[in-house]
N, C-alpha and C positions, 0 to 999 in steps of 0.2 A: 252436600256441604258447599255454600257459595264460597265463589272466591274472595279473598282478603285484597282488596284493594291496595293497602300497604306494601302488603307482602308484594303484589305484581307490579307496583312499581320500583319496588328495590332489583326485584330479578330484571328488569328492563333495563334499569340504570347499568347495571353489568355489563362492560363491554361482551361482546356476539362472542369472541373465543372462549370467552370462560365459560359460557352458558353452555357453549356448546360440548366444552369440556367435562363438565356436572352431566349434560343428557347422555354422553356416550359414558357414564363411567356410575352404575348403576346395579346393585346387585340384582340376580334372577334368581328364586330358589329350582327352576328346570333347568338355565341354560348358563347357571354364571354369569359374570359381568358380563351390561350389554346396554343397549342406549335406550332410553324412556321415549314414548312417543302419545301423542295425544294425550298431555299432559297438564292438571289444572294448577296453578300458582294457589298454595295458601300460607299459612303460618300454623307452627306449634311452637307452643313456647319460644315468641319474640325470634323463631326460625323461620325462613323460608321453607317450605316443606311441596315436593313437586308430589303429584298421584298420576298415572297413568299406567301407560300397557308396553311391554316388553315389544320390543321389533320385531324377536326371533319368534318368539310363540303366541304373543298378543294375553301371559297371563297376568295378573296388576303386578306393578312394582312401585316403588316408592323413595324419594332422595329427599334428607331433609341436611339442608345447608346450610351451617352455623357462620 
């Protein structure tokens, strides 16, 4: 799935504490909330929608921010 260009620049325009705030606050279904990491910028439905890998156990997770 490429990335949405859109979408990556919205999440950029975010100032750094929020961003950082969406990455550490992320559900896991192993290890509960926990921070997204290697993560690609796209959209769903006119959303921001992050995909990457869990810190604690490295399984996908996924944040999509309205």
């Amino acid at each position: 799935m490429p990335t949405d260009e859109l979408a990556k620049r919205k999440w950029l325009s975010m100032p750094p504490e929020i961003r950082k705030r969406f990455e550490g606050n992320v559900f896991c279904s192993a290890c509960g909330v926990t921070t997204i990491v290697d993560y690609e910028v796209d959209s769903v439905d006119y959303n921001i929608y992050l995909k990457g890998s869990c810190k604690k156990c490295k399984k996908p997770v996924a944040r999509v921010i309205d």
